[in-house]
C-alpha positions as CSV (number, residue, x, y, z in Angstrom):
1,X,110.4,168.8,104.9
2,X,108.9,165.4,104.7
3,X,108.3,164.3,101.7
4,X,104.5,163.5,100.2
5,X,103.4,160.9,97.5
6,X,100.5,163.5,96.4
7,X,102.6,166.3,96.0
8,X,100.4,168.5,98.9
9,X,96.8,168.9,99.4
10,X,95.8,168.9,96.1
11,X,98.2,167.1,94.2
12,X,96.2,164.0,93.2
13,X,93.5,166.5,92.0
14,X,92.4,166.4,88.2
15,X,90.0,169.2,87.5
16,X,88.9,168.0,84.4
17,X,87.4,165.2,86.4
18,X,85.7,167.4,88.8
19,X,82.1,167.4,87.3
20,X,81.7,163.6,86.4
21,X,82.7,163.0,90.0
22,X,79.8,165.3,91.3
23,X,77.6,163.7,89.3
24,X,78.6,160.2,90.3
25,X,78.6,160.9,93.8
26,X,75.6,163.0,93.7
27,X,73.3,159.6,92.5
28,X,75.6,157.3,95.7
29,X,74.1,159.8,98.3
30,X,70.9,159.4,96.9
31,X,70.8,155.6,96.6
32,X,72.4,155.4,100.2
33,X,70.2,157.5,101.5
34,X,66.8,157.2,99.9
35,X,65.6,153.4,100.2
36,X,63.8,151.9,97.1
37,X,60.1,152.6,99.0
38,X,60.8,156.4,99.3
39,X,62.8,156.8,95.6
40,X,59.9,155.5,94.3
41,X,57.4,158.1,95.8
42,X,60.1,161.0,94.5
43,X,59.9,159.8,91.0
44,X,55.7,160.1,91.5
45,X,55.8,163.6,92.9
46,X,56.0,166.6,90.8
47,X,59.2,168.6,90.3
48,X,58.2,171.8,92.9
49,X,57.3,168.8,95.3
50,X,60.4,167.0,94.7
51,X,62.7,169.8,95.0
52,X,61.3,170.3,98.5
53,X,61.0,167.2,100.1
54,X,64.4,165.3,98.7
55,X,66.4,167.6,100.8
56,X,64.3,167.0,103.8
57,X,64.0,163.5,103.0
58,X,68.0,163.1,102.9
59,X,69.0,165.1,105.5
60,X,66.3,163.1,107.7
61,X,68.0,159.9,107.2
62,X,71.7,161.7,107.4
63,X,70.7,162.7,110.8
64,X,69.6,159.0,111.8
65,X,72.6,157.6,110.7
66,X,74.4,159.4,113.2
67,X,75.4,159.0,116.9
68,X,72.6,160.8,119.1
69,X,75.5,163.5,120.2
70,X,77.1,164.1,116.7
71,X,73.5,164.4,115.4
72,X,72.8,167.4,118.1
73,X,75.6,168.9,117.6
74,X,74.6,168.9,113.6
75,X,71.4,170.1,114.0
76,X,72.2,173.3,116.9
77,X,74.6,173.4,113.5
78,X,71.9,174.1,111.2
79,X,70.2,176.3,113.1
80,X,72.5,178.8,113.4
81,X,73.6,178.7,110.4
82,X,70.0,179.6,109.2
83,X,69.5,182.0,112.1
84,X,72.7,184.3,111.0
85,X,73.8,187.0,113.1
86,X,72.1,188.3,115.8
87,X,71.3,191.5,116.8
88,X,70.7,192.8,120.9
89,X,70.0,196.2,122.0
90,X,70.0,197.0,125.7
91,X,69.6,200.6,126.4
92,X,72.1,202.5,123.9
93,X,74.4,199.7,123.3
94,X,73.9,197.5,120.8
95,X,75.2,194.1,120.2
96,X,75.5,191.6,117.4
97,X,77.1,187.6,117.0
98,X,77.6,186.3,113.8
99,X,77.0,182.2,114.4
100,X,78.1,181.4,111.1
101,X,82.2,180.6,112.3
102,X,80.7,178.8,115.0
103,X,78.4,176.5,112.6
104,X,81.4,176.0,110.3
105,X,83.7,175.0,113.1
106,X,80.8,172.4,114.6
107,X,80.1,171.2,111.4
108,X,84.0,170.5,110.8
109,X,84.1,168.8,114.3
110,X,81.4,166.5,113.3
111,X,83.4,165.9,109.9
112,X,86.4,164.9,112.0
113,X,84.8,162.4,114.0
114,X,82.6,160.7,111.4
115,X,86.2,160.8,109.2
116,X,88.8,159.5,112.1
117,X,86.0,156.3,112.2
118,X,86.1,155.4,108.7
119,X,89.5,155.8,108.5
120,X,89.5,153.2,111.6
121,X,87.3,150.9,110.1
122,X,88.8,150.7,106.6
123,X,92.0,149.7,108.1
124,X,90.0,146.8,109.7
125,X,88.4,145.8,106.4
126,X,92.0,146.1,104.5
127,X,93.0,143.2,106.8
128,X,89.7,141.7,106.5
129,X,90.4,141.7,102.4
130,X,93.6,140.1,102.9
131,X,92.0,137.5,104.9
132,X,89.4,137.1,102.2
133,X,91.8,136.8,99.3
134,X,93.7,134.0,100.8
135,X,90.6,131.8,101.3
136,X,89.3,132.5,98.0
137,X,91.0,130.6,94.9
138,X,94.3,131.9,93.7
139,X,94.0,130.2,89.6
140,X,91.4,128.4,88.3
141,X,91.5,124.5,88.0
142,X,92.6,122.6,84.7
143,X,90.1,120.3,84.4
144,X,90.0,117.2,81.9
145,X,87.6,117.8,79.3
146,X,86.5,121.5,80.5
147,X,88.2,124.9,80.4
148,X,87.0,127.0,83.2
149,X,87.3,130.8,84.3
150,X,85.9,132.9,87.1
151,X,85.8,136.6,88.4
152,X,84.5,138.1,91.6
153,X,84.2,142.0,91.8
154,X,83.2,143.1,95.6
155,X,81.0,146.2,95.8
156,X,83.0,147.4,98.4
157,X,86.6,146.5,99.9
158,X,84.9,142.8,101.2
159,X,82.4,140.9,99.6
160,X,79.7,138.4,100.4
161,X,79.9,136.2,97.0
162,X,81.6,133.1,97.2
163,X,83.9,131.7,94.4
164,X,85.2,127.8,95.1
165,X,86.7,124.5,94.0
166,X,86.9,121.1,95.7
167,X,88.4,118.5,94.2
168,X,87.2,114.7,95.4
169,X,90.3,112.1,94.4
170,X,87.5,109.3,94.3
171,X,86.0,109.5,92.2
172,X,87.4,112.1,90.4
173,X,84.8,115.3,90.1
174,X,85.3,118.9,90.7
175,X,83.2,120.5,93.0
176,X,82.4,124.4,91.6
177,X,81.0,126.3,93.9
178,X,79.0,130.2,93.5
179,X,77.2,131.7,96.4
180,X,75.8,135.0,97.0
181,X,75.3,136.4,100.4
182,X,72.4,138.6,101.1
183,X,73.8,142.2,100.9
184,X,77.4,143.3,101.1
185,X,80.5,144.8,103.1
186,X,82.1,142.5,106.4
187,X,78.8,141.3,107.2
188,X,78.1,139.7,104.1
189,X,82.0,138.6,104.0
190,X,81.9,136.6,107.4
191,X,78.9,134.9,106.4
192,X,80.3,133.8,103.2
193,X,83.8,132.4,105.0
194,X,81.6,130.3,107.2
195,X,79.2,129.3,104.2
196,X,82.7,128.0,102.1
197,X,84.4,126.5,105.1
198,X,80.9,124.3,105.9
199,X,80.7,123.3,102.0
200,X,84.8,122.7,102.4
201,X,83.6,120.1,105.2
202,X,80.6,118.3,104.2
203,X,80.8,118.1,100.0
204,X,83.6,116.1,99.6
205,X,82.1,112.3,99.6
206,X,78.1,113.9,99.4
207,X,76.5,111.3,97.9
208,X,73.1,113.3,97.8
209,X,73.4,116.8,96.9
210,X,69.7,117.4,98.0
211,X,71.0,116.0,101.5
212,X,73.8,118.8,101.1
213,X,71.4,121.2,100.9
214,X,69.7,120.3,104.1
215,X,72.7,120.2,106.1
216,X,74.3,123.3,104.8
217,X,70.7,125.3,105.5
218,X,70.5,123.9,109.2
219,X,73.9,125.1,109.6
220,X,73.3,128.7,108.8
221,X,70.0,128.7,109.7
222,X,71.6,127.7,113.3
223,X,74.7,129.5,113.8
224,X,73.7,132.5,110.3
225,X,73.3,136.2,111.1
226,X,70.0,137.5,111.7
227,X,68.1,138.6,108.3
228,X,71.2,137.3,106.8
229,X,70.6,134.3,104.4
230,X,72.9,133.0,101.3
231,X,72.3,131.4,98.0
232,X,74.2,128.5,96.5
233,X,74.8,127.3,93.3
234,X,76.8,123.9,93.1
235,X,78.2,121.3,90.5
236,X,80.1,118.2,90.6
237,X,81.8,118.0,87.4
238,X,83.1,114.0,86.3
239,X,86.8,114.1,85.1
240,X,86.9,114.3,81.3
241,X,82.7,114.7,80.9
242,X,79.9,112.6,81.5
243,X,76.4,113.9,83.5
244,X,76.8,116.8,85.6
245,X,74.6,117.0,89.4
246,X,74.1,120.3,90.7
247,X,72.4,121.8,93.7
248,X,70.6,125.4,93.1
249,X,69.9,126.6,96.3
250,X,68.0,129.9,95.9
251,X,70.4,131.1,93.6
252,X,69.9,132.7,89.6
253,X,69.3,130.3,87.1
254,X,72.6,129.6,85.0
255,X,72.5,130.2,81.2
256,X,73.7,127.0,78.9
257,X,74.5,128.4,75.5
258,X,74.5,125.7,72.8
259,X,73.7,125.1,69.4
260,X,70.0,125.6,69.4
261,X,69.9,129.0,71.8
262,X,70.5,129.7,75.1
263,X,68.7,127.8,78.2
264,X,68.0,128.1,81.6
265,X,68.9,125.5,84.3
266,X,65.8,126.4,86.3
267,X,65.8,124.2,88.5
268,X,66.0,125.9,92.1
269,X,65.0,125.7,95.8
270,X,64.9,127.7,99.0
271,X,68.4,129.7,99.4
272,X,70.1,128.3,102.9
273,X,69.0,130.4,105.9
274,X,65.9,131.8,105.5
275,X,63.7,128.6,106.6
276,X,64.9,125.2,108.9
277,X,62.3,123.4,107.5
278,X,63.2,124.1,103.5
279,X,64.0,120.8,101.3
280,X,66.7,120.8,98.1
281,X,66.7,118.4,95.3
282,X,69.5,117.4,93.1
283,X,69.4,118.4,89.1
284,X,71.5,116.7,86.7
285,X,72.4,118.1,83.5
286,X,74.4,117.3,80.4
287,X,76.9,119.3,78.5
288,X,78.0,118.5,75.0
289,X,81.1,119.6,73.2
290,X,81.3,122.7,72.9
291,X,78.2,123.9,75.0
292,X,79.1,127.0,77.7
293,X,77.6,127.5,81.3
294,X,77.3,130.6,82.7
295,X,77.2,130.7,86.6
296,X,76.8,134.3,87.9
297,X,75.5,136.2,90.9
298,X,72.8,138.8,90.4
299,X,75.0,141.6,90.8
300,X,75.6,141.0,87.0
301,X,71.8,141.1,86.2
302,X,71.3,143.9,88.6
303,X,73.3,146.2,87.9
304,X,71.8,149.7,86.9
305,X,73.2,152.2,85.2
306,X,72.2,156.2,85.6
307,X,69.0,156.4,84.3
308,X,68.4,153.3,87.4
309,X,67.6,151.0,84.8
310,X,68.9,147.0,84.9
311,X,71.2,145.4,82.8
312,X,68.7,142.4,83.3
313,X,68.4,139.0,82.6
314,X,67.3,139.0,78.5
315,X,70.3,141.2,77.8
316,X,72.9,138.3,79.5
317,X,71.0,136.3,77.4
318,X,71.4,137.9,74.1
319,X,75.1,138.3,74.9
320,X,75.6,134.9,76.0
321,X,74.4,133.9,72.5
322,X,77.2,135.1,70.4
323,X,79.7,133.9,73.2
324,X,79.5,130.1,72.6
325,X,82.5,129.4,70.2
326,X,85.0,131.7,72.4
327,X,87.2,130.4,75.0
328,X,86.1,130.7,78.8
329,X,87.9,133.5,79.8
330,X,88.0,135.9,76.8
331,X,84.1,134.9,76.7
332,X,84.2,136.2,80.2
333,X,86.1,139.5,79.5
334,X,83.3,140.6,76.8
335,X,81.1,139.8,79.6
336,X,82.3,142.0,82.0
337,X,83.2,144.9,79.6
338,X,79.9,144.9,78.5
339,X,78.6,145.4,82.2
340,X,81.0,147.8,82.6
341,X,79.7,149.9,79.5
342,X,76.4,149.9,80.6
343,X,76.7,151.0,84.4
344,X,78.9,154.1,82.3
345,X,80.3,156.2,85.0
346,X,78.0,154.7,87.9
347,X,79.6,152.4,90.6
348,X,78.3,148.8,91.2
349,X,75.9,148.8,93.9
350,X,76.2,144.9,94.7
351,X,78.7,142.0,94.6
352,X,79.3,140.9,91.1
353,X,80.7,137.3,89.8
354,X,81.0,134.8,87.2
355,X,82.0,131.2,86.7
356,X,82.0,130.2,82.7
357,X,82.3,126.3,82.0
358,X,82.9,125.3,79.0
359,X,82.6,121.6,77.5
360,X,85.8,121.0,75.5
361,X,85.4,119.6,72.3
């Protein structure tokens, strides 16, 4: 007999573990399922109202998210199943069917077919994350007079945030790079190789970040993805310190935490593909010993937890705080396993990652 890594059909299973899956899987369908619009009208209505249209409501949009045949068969599914068995009499012989096997068997059809194409596709996005993995940095940089650490976390098996460096010989700066493409899964991804290989081509030498903004937004805004648009933040960073340009295209305002509190770099435009006629404008900013940027993607500050609530902006903030003295990356761990303690047993619904800079001393 062959052998199998699971040990059989249920050998991976952990009872134990049964319920907080439910639960957890329970909340995915109704997030995937339910938009925001129609989540918020279930949290108006009143419990007998709720417990009869959420059903409806999910099974609706189930049913539209299938192929027109699979969702026929489904729904002749349903309807025998409610129907039962039934009963004929013709003269003194009666006759029942029970639809019930029938139902189970179509609904296990349907389960097959919806199965053998994820199965398909996630073998396509397994080589798509390999693809993804090998453009994306490897180590980060060691930089004269900054230490520096990043993390990305994809949602899903392929992300759309964008994690870079670009080093320009002359003169000597380091171009950091964190983008966020509007939603997630290959979509996202594609958009985010073309948005890294365009800032790959066109950065190095840029003698006008603003004018980087405008060339990068008529790019995507020419050969972009419908209702697809990206966000950009960007530094050059001078070998061993001095003043810092950035570009902030659309993207959340990085935190600077220093002696006096944490700030805001606030200073933002359009992000690149929503309008061809948006303009960009170079920032500059200083960091002194010892001060500690905080690049992130709003998958960080949107990330909810059970009770759908967000970890938010004033909590990075106050967390951020008591971070300044620590090195990059164990200022980054804290970070991340404070996120992590807040979504609890919830999954991240979006793209989430980091880039702390730090101004050595």
């Amino acid at each position: 007999m062959r052998g199998d890594k699971t040990g059989g059909v249920f050998g991976d299973f952990r009872p134990h573990e049964l319920p907080r899956s439910i639960k957890s899987e329970v909340r995915s369908i109704y997030r995937f399922y339910l938009d925001e619009e129609r989540r918020a009208e279930i949290e108006k209505m009143r419990p007998p109202k709720r417990v009869l249209k959420l059903p409806l409501w999910i099974l609706r949009s189930l049913l539209l998210k299938l192929t027109p045949q699979r969702r026929t068969l489904l729904i002749i599914a349903i309807i025998i199943a409610f129907i039962g068995t039934l009963r004929f009499s013709f003269q003194e012989i009666k006759l029942s069917f029970d639809g019930s096997p029938w139902a189970f068997l179509m609904v296990l059809f349907v389960l097959a077919l919806e199965l053998k194409d994820k199965l398909l596709a996630k073998d396509e996005i397994a080589v798509a994350r390999q693809v993804q993995l090998a453009i994306l940095p490897s180590s980060d940089p060691q930089w004269p007079g900054y230490g520096i650490w990043s993390h990305t976390r994809p949602a899903n098996d392929v992300g759309g945030d964008l994690v870079d460096y670009i080093e320009e010989p002359s003169p000597r700066v380091l171009g950091i790079a964190l983008g966020d493409v509007a939603g997630k899964g290959l979509g996202a991804a594609l958009l985010m190789a073309k948005l890294q290989a365009s800032l790959r081509a066109i950065a190095p030498g840029a003698s006008d970040l603003a004018a980087l903004g405008d060339r990068l937004n008529g790019i995507l805004c020419r050969d972009g993805l419908d209702n697809r648009f990206a966000t950009l933040f960007y530094l050059e960073a001078p070998a061993g310190g001095g003043p810092i340009r950035f570009l902030n295209a659309g993207h959340n305002p990085p935190l600077i935490a220093r002696g006096d509190g944490v700030v805001l770099v606030e200073q933002a435009s359009r992000p690149l593909g929503m309008f061809s006629d948006s303009g960009y404008t170079e920032g500059r900013l200083d960091l002194a010993p010892g001060d500690l940027l905080v690049i992130y993607s709003d998958g960080l500050v949107e990330a909810r937890d059970a009770a759908d609530r967000e970890f938010g902006l004033e909590r990075l903030k106050d967390l951020v705080s008591t971070l300044r003295d620590r090195p990059p990356a164990e200022a980054g761990r804290v970070i991340l396993e404070e996120v992590d303690r807040f979504l609890g047993e919830d999954k991240p619904q979006d793209d989430l990652s980091i880039i702390l800079v730090r101004r050595q001393d």
